[in-house]
N, C-alpha and C positions, 0 to 999 in steps of 0.2 A: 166913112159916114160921119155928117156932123153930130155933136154931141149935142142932145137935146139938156134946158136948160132944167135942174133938179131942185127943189129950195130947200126940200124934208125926205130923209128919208127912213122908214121904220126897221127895225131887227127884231127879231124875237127867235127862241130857241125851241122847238118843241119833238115831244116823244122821248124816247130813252134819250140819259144823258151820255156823252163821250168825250171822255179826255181831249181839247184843243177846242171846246167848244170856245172856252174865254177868249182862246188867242183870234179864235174868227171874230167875236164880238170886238175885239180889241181893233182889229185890221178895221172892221166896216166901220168903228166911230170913225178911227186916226183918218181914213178914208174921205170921208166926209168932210170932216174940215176941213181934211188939205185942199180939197175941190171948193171948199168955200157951202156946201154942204153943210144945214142943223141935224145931225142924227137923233131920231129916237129909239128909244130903247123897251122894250113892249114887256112887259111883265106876264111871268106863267104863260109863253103860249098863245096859242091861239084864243086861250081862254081868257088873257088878258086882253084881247083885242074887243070880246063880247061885254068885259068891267070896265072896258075905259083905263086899263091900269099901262097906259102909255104916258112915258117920263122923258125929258129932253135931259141928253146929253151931250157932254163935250169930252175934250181930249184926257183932263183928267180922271174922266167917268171911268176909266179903262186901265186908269194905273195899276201897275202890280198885281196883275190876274194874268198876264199871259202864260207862267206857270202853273196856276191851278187847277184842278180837274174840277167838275160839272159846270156849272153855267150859273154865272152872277143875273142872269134875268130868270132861273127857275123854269121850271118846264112842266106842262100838264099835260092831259089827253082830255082835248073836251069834248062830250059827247053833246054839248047844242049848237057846237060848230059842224056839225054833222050835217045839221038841218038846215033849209033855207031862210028860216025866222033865224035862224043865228048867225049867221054869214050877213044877213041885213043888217041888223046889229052889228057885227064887226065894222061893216062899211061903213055904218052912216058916223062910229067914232072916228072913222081912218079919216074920212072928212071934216069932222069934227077939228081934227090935228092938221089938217092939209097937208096932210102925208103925199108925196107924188109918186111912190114906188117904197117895196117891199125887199125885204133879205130876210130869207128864213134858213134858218140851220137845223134840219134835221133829217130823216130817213123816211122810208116808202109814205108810211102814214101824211108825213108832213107835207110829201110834193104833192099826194092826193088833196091836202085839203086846199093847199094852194091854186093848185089845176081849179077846184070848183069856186074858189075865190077870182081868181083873178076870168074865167069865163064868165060868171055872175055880174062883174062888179068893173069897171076901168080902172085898173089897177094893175102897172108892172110887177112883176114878181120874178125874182131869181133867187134860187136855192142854192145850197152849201149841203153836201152831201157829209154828213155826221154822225155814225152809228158804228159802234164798233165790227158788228157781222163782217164788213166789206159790203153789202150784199146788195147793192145798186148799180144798175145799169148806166155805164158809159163814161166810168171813170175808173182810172187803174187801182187807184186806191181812196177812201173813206176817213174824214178825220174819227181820231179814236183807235183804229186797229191797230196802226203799231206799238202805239202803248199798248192795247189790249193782248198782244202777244208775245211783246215784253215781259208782262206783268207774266205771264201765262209758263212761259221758261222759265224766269226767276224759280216761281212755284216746284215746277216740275224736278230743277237740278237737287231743289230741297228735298223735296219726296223720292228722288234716286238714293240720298244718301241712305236716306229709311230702309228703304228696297231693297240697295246693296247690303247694308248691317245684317238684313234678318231675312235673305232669300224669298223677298215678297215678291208678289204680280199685286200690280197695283190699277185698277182701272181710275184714270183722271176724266170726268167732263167737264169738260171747256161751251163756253156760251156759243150758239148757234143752231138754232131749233130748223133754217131752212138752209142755210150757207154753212160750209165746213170750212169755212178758210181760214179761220181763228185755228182750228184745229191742225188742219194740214200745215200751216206756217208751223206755227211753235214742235206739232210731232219731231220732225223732221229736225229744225232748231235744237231738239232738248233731245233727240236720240229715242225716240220711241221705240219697241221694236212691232207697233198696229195700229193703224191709224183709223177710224172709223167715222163716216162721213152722212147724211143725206142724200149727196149725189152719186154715193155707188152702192147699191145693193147688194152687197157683202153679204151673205147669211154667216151667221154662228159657225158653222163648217169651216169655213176660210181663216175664221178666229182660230179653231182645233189645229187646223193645219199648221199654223204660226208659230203655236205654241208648241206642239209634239217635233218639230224642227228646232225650235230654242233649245227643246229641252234635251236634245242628242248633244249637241256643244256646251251642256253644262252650263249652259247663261245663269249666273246668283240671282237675279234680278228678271224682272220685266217691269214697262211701262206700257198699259195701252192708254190712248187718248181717246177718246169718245165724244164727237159730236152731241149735243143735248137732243136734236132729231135724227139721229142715227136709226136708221129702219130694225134696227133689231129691239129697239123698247125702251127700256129701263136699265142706265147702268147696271142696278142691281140686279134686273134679271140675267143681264150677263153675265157676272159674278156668279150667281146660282146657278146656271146652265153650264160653267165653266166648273166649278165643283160637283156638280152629278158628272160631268163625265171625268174630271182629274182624280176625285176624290183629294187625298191625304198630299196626293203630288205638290199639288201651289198650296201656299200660304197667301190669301186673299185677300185683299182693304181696296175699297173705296173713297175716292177721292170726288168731291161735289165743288169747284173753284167758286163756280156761284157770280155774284156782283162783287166779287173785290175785282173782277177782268174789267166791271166800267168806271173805277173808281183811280185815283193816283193823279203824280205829275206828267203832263204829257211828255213824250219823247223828243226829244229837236226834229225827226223827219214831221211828227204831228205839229210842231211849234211851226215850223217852216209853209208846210202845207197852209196850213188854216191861216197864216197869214198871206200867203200868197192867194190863196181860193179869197179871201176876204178883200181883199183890194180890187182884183178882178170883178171881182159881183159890182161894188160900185160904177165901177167904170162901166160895166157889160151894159148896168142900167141907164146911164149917162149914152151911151152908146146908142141907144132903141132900142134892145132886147127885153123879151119880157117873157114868164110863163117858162123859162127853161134853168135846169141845175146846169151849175159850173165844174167842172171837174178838170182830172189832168190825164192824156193818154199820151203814153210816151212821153210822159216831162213836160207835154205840150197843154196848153189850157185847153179845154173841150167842151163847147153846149151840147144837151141832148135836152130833146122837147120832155116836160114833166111827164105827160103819155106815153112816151118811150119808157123812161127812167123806169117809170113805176110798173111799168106791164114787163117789159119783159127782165129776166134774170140774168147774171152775169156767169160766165160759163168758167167753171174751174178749170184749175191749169192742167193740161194731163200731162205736162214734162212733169210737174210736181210732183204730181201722183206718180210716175215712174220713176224718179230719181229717191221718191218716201220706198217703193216698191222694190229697190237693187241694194239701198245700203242698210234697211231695217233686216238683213238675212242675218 
């Protein structure tokens, strides 16, 4: 396909941040130039789109951030990009700019408002999938996650040493209120011996069973890792239900990781990625592509339409879950 000709094109970052955001910001300036491309650079979001707080950059706009974590353009959730008075307003600055096409970096929320922007509005858009969950459809992997489950073992080998010293069960939750993949990676990675997910309905019973099997082999220690939407509630309620039935047996602590999992220097797989996803999107949109996230299946670049992306869910591994399921015994 011939390459249609681009003069401007915009970036902005929105919704949670994740680690390799910079390095994508970095690939779509560098990107541009080298295409003979003026990048701009959108400030907070979508929400910058509705202030006008759109800035032109160049190659050294980008210096010395591809190691940082969050995003040198700042991120918001705007709730008047919601509406169709706000999406007007975003448009009539994106003309304003003579913008010809869009790179957005972020997850579900952000392909959603996309999708209604560029349906609204004649405007290409192609997304950079950026959230550390994993939890979008049609790419293998997410910039942010591998940092984020990096960060998450680190954590965990430190809280073993605790565990081991003083014969604790330690419940860790790890971020992922709909996806468990943060959880299932790093479990598995750091030696859990329970992994607890959103996608499997596990009740408390299956946790007993786990534990009354540690506990014949004398295990000093346990670790569970707990999804943050794990169907059985509240870390701490399982802590509590874990103590009404063991009583005196575990010695119990909670562990909350929190936002230090979206926080850090990205990993080289997320530096790699994000510059790779980044260079791609320029060219996708120099290509014709419009209205679709960039991703990689199999090693391989991948579009999926923002309407796929954002409806349906990406299906966890179940070699994973039986491989967490043979060596946590």
């Amino acid at each position: 396909m011939a390459k249609k000709v681009f003069n401007r094109i915009g970036v902005l970052t929105s919704g949670g941040d994740a680690p390799g955001m910079n390095a994508a910001i970095r690939a779509v300036v560098r990107s541009c130039v080298y295409y003979d491309i003026t990048p701009y650079g959108v400030m907070e979001g979508y929400d910058g789109l509705i202030k006008n707080k759109i800035h032109k950059m160049d190659a050294s706009s980008v210096k010395h951030i591809i190691h940082q974590g969050g995003t040198i353009l700042k991120s918001a959730r705007s709730k008047r990009f919601m509406t169709i008075g706000g999406r007007e307003k975003a448009w009539n600055n994106i003309k304003k700019k003579k913008l010809d096409g869009l790179v957005v970096i972020g997850g579900d929320g952000t392909f959603k408002g996309a999708m209604a922007l560029g349906s609204e509005h004649d405007i290409p858009i192609v997304g950079i999938p950026g959230t550390i969950d994993n939890d979008i459809f049609g790419t293998d992997f997410t910039l942010g996650f591998d940092t984020a489950t990096n960060t998450v073992v680190e954590a965990v080998d430190k809280i073993r040493d605790t565990a081991t010293s003083h014969s604790r069960l330690f419940f860790i939750e790890v971020m992922g209120r709909d996806a468990g993949f943060i959880a299932v990676h790093s479990g598995i990675a750091a030696g859990s011996e329970e992994i607890l997910i959103p996608e499997k309905d596990r009740d408390v019973e299956h946790l007993f069973e786990s534990l009354e099997r540690t506990s014949r082999r004398n295990k000093t220690s346990r670790l569970v890792i707990v999804a943050e939407g794990d169907q059985n509630g509240s870390v701490y309620n399982l802590e509590r239900q874990v103590k009404e039935r063991f009583g005196d047996r575990y010695e119990t602590k909670v562990t909350i990781l929190g936002h230090v999992q979206r926080g850090g220097r990205p990993t080289c797989n997320d530096r790699v990625l994000a510059s790779r996803l980044g260079v791609s999107a320029v060219e996708a949109l120099m290509e014709g592509k419009r209205n679709v996230m960039i991703g990689t299946r199999n090693k391989k670049i991948n579009f999926t339409d923002f309407d796929k992306a954002t409806k349906q869910n990406p299906k966890m591994d179940e070699e994973l879950i039986r491989v967490a399921n043979i060596i946590s015994i």
